[in-house]
C-alpha positions in Angstrom: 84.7 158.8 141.6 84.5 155.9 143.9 85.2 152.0 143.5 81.9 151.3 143.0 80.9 153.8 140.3 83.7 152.6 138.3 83.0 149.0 139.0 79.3 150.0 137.8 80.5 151.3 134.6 80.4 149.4 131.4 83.0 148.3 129.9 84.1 147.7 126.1 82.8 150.9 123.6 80.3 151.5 125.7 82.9 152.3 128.4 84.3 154.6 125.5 81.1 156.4 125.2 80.5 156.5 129.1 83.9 158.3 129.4 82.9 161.1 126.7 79.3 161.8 128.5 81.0 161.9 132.0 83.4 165.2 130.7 86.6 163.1 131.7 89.9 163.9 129.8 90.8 162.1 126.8 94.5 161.4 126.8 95.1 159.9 122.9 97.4 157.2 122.7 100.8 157.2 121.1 100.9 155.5 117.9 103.7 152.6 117.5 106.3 153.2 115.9 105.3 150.4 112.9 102.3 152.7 112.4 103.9 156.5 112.6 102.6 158.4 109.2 105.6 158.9 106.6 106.8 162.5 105.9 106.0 163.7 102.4 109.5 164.0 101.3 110.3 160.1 102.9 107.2 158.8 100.8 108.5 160.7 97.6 111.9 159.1 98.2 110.8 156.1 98.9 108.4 155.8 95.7 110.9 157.4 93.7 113.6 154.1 94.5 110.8 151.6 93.9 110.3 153.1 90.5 113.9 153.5 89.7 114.7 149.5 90.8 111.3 148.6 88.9 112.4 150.9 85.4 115.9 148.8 85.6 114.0 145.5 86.0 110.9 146.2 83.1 113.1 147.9 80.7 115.3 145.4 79.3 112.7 143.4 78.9 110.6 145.7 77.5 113.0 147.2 74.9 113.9 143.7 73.8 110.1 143.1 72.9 109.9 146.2 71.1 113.1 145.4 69.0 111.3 141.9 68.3 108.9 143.9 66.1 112.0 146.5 63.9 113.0 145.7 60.8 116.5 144.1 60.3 117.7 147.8 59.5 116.4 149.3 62.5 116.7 147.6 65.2 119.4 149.8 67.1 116.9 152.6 66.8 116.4 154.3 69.6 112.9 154.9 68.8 110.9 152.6 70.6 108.4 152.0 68.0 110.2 152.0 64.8 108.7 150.4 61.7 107.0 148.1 63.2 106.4 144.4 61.5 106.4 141.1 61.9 109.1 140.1 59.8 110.9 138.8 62.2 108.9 135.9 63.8 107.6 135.0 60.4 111.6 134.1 59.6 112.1 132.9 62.7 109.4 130.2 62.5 110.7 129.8 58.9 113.7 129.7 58.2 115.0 128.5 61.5 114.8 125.2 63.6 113.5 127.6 66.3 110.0 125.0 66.1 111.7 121.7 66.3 114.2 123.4 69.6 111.4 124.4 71.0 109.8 121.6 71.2 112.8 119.7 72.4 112.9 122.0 75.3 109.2 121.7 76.2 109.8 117.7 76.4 112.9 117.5 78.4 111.4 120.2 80.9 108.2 118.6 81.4 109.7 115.1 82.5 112.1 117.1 84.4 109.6 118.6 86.3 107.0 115.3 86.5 110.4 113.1 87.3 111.7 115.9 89.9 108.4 116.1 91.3 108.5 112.2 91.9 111.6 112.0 93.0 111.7 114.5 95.2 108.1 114.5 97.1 108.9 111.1 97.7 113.0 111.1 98.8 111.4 114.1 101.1 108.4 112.4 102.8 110.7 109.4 103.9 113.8 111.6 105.2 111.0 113.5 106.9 108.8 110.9 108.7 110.9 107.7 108.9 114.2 106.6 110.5 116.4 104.3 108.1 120.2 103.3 107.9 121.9 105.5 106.6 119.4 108.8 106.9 121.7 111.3 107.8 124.8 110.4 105.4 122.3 110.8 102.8 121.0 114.0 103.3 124.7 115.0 103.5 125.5 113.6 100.4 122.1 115.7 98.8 123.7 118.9 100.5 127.4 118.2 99.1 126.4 117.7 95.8 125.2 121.5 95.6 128.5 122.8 96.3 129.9 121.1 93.2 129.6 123.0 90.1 128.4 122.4 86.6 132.0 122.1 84.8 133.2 119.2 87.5 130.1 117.2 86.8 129.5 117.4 82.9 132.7 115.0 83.0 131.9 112.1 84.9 128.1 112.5 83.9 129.2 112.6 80.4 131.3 109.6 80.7 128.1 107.9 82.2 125.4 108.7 79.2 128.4 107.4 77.1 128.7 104.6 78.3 124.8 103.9 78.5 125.0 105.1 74.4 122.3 107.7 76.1 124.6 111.0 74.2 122.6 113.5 71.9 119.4 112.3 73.1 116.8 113.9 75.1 116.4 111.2 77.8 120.7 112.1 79.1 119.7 115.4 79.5 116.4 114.7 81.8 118.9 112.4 83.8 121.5 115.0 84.1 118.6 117.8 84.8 117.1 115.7 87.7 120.4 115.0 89.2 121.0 118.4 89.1 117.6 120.0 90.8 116.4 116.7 93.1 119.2 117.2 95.5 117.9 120.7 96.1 114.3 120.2 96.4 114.6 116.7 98.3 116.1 119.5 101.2 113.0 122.1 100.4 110.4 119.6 100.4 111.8 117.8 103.8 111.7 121.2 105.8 107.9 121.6 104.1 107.2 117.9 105.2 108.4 118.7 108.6 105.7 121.5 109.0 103.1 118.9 108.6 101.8 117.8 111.9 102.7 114.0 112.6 99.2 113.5 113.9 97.9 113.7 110.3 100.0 110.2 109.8 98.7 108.9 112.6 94.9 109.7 112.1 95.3 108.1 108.5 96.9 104.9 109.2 93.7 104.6 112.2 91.5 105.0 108.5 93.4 101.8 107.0 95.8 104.2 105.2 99.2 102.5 104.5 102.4 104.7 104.3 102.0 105.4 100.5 98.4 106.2 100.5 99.3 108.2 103.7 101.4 110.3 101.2 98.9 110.2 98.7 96.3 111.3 99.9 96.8 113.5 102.9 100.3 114.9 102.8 100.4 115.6 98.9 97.1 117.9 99.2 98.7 119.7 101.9 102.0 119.8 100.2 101.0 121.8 96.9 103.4 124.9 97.9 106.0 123.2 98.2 105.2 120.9 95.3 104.5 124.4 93.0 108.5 125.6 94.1 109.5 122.3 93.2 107.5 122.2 90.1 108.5 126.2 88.8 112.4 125.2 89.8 112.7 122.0 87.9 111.3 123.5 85.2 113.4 126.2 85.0 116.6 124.1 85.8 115.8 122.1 82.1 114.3 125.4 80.3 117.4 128.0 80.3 120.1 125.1 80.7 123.2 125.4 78.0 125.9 123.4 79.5 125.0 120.1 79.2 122.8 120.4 76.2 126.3 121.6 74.5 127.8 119.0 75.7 125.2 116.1 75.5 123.7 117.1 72.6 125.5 116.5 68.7 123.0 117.0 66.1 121.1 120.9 65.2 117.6 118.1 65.1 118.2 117.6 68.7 119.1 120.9 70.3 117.4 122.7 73.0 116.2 126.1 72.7 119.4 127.5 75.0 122.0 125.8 73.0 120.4 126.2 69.7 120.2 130.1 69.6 123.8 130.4 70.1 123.9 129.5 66.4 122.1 132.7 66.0 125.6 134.3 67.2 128.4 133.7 64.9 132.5 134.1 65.5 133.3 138.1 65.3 133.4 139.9 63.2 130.3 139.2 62.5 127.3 140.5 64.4 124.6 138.5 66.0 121.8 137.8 64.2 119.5 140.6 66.5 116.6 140.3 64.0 116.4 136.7 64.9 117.4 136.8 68.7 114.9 139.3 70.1 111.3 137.4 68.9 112.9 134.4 70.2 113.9 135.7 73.5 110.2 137.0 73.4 108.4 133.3 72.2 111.2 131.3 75.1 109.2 133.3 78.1 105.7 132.5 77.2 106.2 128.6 78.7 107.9 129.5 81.7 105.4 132.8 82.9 102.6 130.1 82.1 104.1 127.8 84.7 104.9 130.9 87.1 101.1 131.7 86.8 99.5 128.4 87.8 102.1 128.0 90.5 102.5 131.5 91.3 99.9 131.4 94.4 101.8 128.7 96.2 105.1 130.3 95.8 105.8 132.5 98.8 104.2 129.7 100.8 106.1 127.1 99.8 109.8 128.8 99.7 108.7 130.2 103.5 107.5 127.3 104.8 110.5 125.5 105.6 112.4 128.3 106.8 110.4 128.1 110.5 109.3 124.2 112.6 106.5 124.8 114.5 
């Protein structure tokens, strides 16, 4: 074969095909290593595992909704499905306060989300596109405060909704929540801000944009991953919080939902109150998987996106 027939030859698939008609060896091509096919027995280990970590995640969960629906008498039965009624929520909703601490907790986590939200979309568009006194020492002051925990802070913070007369209401523990989560996502939404191209800024304020309408209207829309992390873990942070509600809080009218099904677990000897505990721990995760499945989408994207600049 000379230069000029190959140079004559097409090229692409329809070199391929030119190849095949001309007789000329095919020499397959070694698969990467990334795309080797798994031995059976590999594949049937590997399933196996998954199964094994997802039985131990599902069943407690599981189990505890299926004791929600037992009888007071049978609810250490090992059958799954024993009796079933439902007893049990109707005394719940009842007979308990469980109404009135739920919707305690579904006020104070809502303004902690919409005030962490604030707070920290907007702490985290300055320390990400403007230079101030005093920028760095503040980001290292948001960073220290994670390394203190909960038991250190409920006393000065205590001392400080004391003083304002803000104890056993809801507003000290939205204060004490924010403090708590801002810090956090101020850092998360500044490396999300920082993945933002500059340009973007620039190109607005040539449109008569200002700095807040900047924000507004072009970083916010691009910022919705990050703003859904914030969002899920601010919510969160208020939803499944006991420590300062039992300390904040005085009055069985005013407790959250954590701190008000401890009184479903008296001193020993006596046993918790199961039939009572298990349709509650079933009715607390309906508000928080609502959350995680209209912010579920942005979720990998916004935790990711700060991890790499570029």
């Amino acid at each position: 074969m000379t230069t000029a027939d190959i140079a004559d030859r097409p090229h692409g698939a329809a070199a391929a095909v030119a190849l095949i008609e001309d007789d000329a060896p095919f020499v397959p091509v070694d698969r990467a290593p990334s795309g080797r096919k798994r031995k059976p027995l590999a594949s049937f280990g590997l399933h196996a595992f998954l199964a094994l970590c997802a039985f131990i995640a599902v069943f407690p969960v599981v189990w505890v909704a299926l004791a929600s629906f037992k009888p007071k008498e049978h609810i250490a039965s090992l059958n799954p499905i024993d009796h079933p009624t439902l007893d049990n929520y109707v005394a719940l909703l009842t007979t308990t306060q469980f109404l009135t601490w739920f919707g305690n907790s579904v006020v104070i986590a809502a303004f902690t989300m919409l005030f962490g939200i604030a707070m920290s979309a907007t702490a985290g568009f300055a320390i990400a596109r403007y230079n101030f006194p005093g920028k760095r020492p503040l980001m290292w002051v948001f960073l220290i405060t994670q390394m203190f925990p909960v038991a250190i802070l409920i006393v000065p913070i205590y001392a400080i909704m004391s003083a304002l007369g803000l104890i056993n209401t809801p507003v000290s523990l939205i204060i004490a929540y924010c403090a708590t989560a801002v810090p956090f996502c101020t850092w998360m939404l500044k490396g999300y801000f920082d993945t933002i191209p500059k340009d973007l800024d620039e190109a607005a304020s040539l449109d008569g944009l200002g700095p807040f309408g900047t924000f507004w209207r072009v970083i916010l829309p691009l910022a919705r991953p990050g703003l859904a992390v914030t969002a899920f873990y601010t919510f969160l942070t208020a939803w499944g919080e006991v420590a300062y509600a039992s300390a904040f809080l005085n009055t069985t009218d005013k407790f959250t939902l954590a701190y008000g099904l401890q009184t479903f677990i008296p001193a020993p000897p006596t046993l918790p109150l199961w039939e009572l505990l298990t349709p509650a721990a079933v009715l607390i995760t309906i508000p928080a998987a609502l959350v995680f499945f209209f912010a579920q989408k942005h979720l990998v994207a916004g935790l990711t996106a700060g991890g790499t600049k570029g």
